[in-house]
C-alpha atoms as a printed R data frame, in Angstrom:
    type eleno elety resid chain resno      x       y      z
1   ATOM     1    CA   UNK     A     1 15.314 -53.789 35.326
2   ATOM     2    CA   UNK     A     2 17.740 -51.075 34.378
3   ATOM     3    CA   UNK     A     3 20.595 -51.962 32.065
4   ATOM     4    CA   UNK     A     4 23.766 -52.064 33.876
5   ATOM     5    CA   UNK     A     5 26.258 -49.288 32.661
6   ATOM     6    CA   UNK     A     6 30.283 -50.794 31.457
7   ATOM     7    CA   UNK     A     7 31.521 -52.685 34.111
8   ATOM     8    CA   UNK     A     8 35.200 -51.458 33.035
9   ATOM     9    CA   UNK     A     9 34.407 -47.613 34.310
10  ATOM    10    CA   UNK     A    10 31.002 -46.469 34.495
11  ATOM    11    CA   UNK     A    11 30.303 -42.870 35.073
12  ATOM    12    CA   UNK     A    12 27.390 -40.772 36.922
13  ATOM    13    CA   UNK     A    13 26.766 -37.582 36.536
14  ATOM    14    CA   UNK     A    14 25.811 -37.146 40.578
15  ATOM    15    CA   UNK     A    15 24.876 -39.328 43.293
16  ATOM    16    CA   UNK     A    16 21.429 -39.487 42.603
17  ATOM    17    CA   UNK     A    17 22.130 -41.075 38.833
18  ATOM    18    CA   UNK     A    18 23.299 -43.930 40.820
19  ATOM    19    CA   UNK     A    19 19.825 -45.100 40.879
20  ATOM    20    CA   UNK     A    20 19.788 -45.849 37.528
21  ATOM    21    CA   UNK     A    21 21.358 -48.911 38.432
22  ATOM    22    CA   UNK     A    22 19.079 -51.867 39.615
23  ATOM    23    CA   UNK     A    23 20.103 -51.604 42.726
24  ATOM    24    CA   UNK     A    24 19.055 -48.435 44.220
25  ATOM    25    CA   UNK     A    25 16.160 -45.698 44.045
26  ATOM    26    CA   UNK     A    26 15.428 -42.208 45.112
27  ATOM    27    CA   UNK     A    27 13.286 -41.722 47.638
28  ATOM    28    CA   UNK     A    28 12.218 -38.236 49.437
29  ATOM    29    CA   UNK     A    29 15.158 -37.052 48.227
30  ATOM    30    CA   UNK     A    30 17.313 -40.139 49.073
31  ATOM    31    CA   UNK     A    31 19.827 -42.674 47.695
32  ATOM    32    CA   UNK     A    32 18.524 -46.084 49.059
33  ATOM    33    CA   UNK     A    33 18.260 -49.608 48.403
34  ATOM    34    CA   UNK     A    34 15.711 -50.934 46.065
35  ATOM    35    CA   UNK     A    35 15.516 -54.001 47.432
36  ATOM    36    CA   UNK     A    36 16.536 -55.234 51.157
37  ATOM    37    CA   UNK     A    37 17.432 -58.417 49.364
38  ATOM    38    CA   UNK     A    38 20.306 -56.890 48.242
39  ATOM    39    CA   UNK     A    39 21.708 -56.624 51.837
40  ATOM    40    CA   UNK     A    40 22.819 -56.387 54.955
41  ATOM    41    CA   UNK     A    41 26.254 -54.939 54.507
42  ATOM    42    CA   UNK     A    42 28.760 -54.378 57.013
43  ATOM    43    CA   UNK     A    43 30.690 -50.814 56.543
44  ATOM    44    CA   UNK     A    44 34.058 -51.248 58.099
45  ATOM    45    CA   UNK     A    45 35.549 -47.605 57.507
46  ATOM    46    CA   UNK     A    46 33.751 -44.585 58.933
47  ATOM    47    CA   UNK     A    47 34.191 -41.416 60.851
48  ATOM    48    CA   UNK     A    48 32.087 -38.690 62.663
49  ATOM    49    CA   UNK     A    49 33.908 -35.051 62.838
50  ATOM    50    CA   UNK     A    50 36.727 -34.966 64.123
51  ATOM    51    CA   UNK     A    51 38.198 -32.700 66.317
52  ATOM    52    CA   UNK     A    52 41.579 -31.549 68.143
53  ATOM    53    CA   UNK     A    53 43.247 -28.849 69.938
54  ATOM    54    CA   UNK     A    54 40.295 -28.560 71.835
55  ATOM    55    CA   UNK     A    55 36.698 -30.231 72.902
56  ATOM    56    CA   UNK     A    56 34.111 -31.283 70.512
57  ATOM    57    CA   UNK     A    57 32.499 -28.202 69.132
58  ATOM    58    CA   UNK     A    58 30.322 -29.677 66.635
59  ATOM    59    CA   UNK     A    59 27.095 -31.692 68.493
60  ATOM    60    CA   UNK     A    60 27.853 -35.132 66.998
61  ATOM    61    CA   UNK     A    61 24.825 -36.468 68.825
62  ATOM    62    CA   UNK     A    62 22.575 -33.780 66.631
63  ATOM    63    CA   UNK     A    63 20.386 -35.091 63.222
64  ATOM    64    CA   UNK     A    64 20.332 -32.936 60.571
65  ATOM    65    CA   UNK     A    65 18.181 -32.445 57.750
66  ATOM    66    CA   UNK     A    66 21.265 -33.363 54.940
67  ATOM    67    CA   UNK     A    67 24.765 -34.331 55.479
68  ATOM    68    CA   UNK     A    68 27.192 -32.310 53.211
69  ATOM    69    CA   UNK     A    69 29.560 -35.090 52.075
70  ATOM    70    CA   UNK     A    70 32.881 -34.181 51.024
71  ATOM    71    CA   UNK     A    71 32.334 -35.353 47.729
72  ATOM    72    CA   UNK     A    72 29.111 -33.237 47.687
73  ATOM    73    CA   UNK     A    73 26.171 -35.068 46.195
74  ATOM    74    CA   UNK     A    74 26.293 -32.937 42.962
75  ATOM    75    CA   UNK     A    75 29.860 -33.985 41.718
76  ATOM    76    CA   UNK     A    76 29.908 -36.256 38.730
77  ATOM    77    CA   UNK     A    77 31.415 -39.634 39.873
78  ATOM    78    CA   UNK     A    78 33.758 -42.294 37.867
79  ATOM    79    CA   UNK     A    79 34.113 -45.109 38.942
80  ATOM    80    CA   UNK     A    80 37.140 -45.929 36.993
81  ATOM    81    CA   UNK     A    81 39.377 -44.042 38.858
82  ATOM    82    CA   UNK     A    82 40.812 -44.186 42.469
83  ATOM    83    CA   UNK     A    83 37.852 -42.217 44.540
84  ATOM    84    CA   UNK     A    84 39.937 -38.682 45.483
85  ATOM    85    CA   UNK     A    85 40.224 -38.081 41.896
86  ATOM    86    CA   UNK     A    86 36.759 -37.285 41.565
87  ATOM    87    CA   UNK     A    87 37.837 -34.133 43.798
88  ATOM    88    CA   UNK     A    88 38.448 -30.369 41.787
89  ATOM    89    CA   UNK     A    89 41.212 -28.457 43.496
90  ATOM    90    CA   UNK     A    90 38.793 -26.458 45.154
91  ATOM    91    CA   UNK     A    91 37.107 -29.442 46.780
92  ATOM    92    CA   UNK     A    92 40.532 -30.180 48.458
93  ATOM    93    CA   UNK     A    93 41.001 -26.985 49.639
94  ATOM    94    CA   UNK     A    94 37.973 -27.249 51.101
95  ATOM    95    CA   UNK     A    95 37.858 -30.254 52.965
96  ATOM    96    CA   UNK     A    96 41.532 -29.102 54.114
97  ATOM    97    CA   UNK     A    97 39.902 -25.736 55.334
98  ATOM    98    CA   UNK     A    98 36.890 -28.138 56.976
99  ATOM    99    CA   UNK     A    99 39.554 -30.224 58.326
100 ATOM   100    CA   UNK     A   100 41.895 -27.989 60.054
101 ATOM   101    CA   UNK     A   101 41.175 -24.215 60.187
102 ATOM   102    CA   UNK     A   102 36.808 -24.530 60.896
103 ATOM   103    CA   UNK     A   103 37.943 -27.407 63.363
104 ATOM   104    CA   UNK     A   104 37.986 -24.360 65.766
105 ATOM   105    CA   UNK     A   105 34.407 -23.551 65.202
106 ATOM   106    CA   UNK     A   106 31.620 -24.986 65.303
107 ATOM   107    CA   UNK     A   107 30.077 -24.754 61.338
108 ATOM   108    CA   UNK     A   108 31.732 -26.389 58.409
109 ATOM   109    CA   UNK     A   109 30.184 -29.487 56.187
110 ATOM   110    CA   UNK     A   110 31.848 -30.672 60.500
111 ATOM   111    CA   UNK     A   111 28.486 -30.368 61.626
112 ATOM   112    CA   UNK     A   112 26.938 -32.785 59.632
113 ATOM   113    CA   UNK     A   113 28.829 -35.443 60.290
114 ATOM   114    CA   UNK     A   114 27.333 -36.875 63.609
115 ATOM   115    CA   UNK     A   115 26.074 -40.504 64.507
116 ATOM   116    CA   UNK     A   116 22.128 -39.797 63.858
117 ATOM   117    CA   UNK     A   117 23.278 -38.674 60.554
118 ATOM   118    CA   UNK     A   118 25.469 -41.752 59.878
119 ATOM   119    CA   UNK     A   119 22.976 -44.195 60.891
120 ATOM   120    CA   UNK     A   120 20.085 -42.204 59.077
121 ATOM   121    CA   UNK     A   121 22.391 -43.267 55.786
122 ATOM   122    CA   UNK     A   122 23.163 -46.970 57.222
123 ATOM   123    CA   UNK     A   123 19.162 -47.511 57.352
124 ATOM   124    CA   UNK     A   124 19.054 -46.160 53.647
125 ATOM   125    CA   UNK     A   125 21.351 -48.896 52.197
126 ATOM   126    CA   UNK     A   126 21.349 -51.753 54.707
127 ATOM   127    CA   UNK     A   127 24.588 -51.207 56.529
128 ATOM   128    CA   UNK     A   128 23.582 -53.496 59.665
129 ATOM   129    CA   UNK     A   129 26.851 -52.121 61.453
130 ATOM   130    CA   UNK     A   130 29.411 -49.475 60.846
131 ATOM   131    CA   UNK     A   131 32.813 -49.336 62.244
132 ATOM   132    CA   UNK     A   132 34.016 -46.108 63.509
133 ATOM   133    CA   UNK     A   133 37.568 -45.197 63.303
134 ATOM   134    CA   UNK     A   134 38.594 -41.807 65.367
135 ATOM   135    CA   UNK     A   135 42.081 -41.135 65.026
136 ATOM   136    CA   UNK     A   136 43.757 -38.638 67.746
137 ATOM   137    CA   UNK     A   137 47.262 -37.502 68.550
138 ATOM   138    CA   UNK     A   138 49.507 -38.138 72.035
139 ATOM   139    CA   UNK     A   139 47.938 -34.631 73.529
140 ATOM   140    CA   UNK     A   140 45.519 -32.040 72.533
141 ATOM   141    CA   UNK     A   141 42.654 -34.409 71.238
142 ATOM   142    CA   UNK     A   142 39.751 -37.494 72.870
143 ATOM   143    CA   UNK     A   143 38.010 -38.163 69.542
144 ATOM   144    CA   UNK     A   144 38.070 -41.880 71.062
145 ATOM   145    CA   UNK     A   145 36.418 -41.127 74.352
146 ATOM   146    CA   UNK     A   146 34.294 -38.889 72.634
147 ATOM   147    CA   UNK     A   147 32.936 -41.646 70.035
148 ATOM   148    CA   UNK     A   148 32.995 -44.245 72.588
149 ATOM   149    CA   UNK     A   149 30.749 -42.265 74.660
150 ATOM   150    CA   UNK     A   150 28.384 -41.276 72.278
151 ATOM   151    CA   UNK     A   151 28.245 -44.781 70.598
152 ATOM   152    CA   UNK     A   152 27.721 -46.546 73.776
153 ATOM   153    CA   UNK     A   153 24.226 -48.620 73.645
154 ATOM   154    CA   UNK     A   154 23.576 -48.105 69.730
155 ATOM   155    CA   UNK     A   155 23.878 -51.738 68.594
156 ATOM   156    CA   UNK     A   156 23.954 -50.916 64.768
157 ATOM   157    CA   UNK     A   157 27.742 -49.038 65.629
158 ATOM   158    CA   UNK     A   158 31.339 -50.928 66.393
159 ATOM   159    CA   UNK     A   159 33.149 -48.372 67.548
160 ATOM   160    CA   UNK     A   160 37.558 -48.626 67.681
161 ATOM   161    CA   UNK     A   161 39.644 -46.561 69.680
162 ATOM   162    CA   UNK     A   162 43.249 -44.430 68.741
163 ATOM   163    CA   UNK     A   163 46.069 -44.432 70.789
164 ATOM   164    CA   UNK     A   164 48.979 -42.492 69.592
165 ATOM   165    CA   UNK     A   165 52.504 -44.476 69.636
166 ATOM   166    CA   UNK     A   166 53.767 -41.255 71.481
167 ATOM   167    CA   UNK     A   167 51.110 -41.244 74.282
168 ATOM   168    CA   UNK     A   168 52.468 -40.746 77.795
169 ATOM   169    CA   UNK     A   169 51.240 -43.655 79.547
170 ATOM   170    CA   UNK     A   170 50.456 -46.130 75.894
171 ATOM   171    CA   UNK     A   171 49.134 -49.194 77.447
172 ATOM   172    CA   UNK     A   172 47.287 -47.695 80.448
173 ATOM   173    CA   UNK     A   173 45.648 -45.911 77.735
174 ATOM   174    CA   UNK     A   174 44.762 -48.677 75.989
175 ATOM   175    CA   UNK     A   175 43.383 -49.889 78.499
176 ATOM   176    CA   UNK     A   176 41.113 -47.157 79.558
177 ATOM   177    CA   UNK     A   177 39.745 -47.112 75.893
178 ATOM   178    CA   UNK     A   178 38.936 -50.782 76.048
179 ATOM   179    CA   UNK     A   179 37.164 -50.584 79.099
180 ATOM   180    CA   UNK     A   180 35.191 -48.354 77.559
181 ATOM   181    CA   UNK     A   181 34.146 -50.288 74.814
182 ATOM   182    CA   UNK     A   182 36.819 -49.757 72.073
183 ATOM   183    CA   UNK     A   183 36.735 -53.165 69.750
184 ATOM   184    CA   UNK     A   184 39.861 -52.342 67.763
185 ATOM   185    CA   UNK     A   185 42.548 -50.133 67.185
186 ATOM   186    CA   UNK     A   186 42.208 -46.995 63.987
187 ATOM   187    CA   UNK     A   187 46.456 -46.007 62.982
188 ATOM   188    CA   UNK     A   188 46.646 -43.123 60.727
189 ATOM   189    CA   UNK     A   189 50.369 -42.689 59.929
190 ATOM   190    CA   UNK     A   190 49.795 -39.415 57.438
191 ATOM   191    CA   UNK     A   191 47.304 -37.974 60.031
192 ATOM   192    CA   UNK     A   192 49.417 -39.116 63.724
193 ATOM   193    CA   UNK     A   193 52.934 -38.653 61.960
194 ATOM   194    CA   UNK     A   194 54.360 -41.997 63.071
195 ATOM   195    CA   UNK     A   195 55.375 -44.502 60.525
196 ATOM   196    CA   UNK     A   196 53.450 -48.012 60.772
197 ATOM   197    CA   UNK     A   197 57.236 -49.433 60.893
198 ATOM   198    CA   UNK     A   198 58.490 -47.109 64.058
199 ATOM   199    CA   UNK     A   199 59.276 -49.026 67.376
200 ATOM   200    CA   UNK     A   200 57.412 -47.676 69.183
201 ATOM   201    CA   UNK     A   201 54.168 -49.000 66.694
202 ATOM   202    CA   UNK     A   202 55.445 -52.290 67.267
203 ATOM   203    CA   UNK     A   203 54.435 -52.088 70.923
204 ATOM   204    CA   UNK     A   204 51.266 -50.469 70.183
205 ATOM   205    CA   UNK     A   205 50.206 -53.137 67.477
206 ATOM   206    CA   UNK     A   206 51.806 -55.937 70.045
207 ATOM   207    CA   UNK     A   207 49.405 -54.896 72.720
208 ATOM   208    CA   UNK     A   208 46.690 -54.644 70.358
209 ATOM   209    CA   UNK     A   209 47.130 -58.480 69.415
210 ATOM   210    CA   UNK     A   210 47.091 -59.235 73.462
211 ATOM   211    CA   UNK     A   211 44.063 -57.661 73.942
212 ATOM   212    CA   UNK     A   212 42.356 -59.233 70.510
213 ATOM   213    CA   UNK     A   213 42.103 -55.969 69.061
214 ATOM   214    CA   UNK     A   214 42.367 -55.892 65.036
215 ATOM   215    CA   UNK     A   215 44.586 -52.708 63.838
216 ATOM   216    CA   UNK     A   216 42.924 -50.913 60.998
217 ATOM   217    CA   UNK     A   217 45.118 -49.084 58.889
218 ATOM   218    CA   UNK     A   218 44.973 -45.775 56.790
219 ATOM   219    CA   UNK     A   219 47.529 -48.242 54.052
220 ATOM   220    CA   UNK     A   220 49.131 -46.470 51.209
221 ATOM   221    CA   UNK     A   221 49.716 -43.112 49.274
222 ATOM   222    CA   UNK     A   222 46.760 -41.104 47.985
223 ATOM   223    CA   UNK     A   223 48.833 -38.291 47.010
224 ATOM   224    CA   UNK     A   224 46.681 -35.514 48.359
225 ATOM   225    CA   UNK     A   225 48.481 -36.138 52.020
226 ATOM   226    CA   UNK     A   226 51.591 -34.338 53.108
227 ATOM   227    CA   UNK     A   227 54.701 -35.247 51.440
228 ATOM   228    CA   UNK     A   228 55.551 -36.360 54.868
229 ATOM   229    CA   UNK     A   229 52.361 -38.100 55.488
230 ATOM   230    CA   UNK     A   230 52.711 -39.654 51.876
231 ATOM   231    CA   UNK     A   231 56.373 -41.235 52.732
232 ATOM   232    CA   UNK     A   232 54.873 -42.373 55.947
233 ATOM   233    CA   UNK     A   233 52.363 -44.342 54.264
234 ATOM   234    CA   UNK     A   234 54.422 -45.754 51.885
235 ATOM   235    CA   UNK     A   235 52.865 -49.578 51.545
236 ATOM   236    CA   UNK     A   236 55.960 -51.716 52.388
237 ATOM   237    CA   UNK     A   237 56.643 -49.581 55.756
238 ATOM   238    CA   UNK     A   238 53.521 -51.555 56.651
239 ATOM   239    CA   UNK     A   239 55.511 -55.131 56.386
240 ATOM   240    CA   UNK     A   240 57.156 -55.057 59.031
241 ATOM   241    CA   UNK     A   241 54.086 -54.589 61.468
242 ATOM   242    CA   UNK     A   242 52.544 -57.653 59.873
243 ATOM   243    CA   UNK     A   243 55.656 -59.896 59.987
244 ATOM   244    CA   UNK     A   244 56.737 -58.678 63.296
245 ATOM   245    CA   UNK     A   245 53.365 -59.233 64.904
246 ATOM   246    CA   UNK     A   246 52.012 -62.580 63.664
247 ATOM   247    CA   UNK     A   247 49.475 -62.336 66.711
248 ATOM   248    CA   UNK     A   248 47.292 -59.318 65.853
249 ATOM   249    CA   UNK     A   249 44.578 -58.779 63.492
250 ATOM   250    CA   UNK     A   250 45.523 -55.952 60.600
251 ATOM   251    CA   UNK     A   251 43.242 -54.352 57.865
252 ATOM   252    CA   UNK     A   252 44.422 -52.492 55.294
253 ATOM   253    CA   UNK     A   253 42.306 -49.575 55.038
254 ATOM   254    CA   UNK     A   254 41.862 -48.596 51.411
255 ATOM   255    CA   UNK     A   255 43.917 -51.676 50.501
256 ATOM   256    CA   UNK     A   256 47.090 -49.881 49.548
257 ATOM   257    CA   UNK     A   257 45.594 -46.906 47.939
258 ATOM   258    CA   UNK     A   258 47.294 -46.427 45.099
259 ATOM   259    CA   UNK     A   259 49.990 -48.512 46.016
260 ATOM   260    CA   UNK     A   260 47.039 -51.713 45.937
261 ATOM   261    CA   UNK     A   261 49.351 -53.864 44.067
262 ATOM   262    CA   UNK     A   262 51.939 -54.224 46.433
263 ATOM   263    CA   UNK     A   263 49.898 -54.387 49.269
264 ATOM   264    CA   UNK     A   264 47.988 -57.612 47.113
265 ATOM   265    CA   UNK     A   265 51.263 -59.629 47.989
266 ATOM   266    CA   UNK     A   266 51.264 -59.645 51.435
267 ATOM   267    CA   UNK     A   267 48.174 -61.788 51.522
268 ATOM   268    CA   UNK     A   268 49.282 -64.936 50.745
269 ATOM   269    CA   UNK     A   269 52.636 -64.303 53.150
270 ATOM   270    CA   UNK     A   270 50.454 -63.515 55.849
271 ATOM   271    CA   UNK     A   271 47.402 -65.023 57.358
272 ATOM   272    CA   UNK     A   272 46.934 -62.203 59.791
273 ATOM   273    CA   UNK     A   273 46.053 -59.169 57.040
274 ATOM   274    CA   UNK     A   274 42.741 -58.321 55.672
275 ATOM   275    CA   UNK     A   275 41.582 -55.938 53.322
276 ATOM   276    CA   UNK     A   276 38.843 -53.405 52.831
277 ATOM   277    CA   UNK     A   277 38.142 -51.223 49.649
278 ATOM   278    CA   UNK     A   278 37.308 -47.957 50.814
279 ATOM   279    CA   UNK     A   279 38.289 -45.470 47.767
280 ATOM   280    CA   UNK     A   280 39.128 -48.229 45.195
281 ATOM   281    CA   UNK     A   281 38.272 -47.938 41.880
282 ATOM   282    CA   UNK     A   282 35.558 -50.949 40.522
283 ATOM   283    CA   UNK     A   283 38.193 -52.652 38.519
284 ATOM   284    CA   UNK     A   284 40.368 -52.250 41.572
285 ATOM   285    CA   UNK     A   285 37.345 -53.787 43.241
286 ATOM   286    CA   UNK     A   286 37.087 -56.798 40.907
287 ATOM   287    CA   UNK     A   287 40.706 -57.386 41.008
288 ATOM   288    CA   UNK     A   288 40.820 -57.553 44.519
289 ATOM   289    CA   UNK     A   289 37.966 -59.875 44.551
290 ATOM   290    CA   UNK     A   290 39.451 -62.216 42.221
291 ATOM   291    CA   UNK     A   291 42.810 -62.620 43.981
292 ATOM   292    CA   UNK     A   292 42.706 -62.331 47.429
293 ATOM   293    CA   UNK     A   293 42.287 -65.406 49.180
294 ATOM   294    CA   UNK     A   294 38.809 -66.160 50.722
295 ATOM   295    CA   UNK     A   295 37.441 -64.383 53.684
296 ATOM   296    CA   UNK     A   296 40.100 -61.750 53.213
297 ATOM   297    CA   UNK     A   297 38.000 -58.331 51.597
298 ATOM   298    CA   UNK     A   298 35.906 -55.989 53.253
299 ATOM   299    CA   UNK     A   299 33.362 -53.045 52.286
300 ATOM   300    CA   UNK     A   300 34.087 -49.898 53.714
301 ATOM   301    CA   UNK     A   301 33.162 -46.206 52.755
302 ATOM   302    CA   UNK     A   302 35.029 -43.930 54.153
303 ATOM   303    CA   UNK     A   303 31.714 -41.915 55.524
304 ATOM   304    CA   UNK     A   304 31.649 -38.483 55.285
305 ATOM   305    CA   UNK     A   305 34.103 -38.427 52.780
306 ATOM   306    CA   UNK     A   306 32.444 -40.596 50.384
307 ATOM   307    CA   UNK     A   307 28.139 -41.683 50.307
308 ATOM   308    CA   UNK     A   308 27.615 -45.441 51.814
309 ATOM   309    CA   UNK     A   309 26.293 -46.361 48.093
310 ATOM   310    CA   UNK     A   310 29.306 -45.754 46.426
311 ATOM   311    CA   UNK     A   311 31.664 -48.831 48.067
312 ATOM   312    CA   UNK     A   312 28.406 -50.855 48.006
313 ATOM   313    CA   UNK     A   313 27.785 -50.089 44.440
314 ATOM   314    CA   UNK     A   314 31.194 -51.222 43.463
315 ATOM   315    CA   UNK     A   315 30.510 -54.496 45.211
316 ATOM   316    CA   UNK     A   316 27.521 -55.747 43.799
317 ATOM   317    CA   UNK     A   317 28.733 -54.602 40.103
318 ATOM   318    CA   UNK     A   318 32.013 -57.108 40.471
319 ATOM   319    CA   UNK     A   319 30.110 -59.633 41.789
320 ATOM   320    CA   UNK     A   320 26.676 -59.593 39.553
321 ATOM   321    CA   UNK     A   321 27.892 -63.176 39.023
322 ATOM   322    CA   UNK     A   322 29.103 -64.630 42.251
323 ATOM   323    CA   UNK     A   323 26.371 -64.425 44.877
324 ATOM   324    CA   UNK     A   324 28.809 -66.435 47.413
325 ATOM   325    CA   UNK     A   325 31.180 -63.177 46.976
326 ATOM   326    CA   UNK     A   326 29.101 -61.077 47.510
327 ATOM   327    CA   UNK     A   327 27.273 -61.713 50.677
328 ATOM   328    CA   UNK     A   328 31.357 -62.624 51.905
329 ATOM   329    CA   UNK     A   329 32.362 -58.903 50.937
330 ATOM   330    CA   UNK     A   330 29.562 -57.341 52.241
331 ATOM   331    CA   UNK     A   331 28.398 -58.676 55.107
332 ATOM   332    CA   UNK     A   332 30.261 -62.359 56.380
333 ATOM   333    CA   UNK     A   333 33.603 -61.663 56.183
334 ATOM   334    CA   UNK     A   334 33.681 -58.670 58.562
335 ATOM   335    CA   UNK     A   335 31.167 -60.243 60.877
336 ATOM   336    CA   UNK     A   336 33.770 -63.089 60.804
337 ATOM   337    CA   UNK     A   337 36.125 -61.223 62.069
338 ATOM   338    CA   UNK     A   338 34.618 -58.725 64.685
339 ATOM   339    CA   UNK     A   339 31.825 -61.226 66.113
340 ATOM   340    CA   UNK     A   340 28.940 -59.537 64.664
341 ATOM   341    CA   UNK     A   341 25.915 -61.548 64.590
342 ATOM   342    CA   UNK     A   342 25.244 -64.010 61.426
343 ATOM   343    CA   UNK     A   343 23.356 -62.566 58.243
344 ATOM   344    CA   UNK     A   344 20.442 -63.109 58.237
């Protein structure tokens, strides 16, 4: 069995060198798991491509041969650090260019990002289910009914729903997107512009709880956002939401960013937030693990930004000794809490 690198911040020179931990192997050109023992994992932050202003014009439904990550497959990765600082300037301008300007068109590292591609990686590394969080504004974009859609049927995929705070029409919205399927609520204050502490959130999030949908949030500053989108996102704006709305499930996606200490002490003041680790650093990882109360901490890899292995990675490395915390982070806790069938 391979050595494991230092726990405090090991480095890899790509995503391939990954496999030189005992957990995964190349194969045809693939990161997967060397052993399904290791598994099943539940990935509770994911996306396909996104689009707005007009209809889909990437085929989401479409396999191709490679997905073009955002951090691209060749970039050296540390885990010591929080996850967007593995990102050279030009690999923000590019996903910012991907993001906004080629949303128009139909190329881009966009067209890569589709379900069959998704679940292609899921079968890789044993994610039995992926949540997938679209996020879309009050006019101009249906990323929801658009994911909803193409989701509907495929068993290994939980798929939530957005609903803007400034939607004409909120909760007949909401509705609509539950009928549909939705099984939870994405809120993206950087992306939609609406702070998670704005009035009109607290009737969104207070429908949410009504219905039994759990909130996932984008939670905290990465500082690559809009200044705007950065004071939006600011971790105790979020307090309010959870105080204010003892009813409804919350996650915090990312758990705080790089605000994660902060966002650590609202989980022993509330029994209604949870946590997932999306872009977290492994001692961020371990800390997190070590603190939180039970049941609380979920894996999630913020898919196509980052490679499934990397959050999973992280996971097994804080907990080579604590098998119980383990199979809770990757897999029981989050089928727990969205009624996914027992591991086993």
């Amino acid at each position: 069995m391979p050595k494991l690198p230092d726990l405090d911040a090991p480095k890899f020179s790509n995503l391939f060198d990954l496999a030189r931990l005992p957990y995964f192997e190349v194969k045809d050109a693939r990161l997967v798991l060397a052993d399904p023992k290791l598994g099943p994992s539940v990935d509770v932050h994911t996306h396909l491509g996104l689009s707005f202003v007009k209809k889909p014009t990437v085929d989401l439904s479409r396999e191709t041969p490679t997905t073009e990550l955002y951090l691209r497959a060749e970039k050296p990765i540390d885990f010591g650090v929080y996850m967007n600082k593995n990102y050279a300037d030009y690999d923000l301008h590019a996903i910012e260019r991907d993001m906004t300007r080629d949303v128009l068109g139909a190329g881009g590292m966009r067209a890569t990002h589709t379900l069959p591609n998704l679940m292609r990686d899921m079968a890789d590394l044993g994610v039995r289910r992926s949540v997938l969080l679209p996020i879309d504004f009050p006019f101009l974009s249906e990323n929801s009914e658009t994911w909803l859609d193409l989701s509907r049927g495929k068993e290994p995929i939980v798929c939530f729903g957005s609903v803007h705070p400034f939607k004409r029409n909120m909760e007949a919205h909401l509705d609509k997107l539950v009928a549909m399927g939705a099984r939870g609520l994405k809120y993206h204050p950087a992306v939609q512009m609406v702070g998670p502490d704005h009035d009109r959130a607290m009737r969104l999030f207070c429908m949410a709880g009504a219905r039994k949908l759990p909130v996932l949030f984008h939670c905290g500053p990465v500082d690559i956002e809009t200044k705007m989108g950065r004071r939006l996102s600011q971790v105790k704006r979020y307090e309010r939401a959870l105080a204010e709305n003892p009813g409804t499930t919350f996650v915090l996606g990312h758990s705080g960013a790089l605000q994660m200490e902060e966002a650590i002490t609202f989980a022993n003041k509330y029994p209604n937030v949870y946590y997932e680790i999306a872009s977290q650093s492994l001692p961020a990882v371990q800390r997190l693990i070590e603190v939180l109360p039970p049941g609380r901490l979920m894996v999630g890899s913020d898919w196509p930004f980052y490679h499934l292995a990397i959050p999973i990675a992280k996971v097994l490395l804080a907990t080579e000794k604590d098998d119980k915390a383990r199979k809770a982070v990757l897999y029981d806790n989050a089928a727990a809490l969205f009624g996914l069938p027992a591991r086993g």
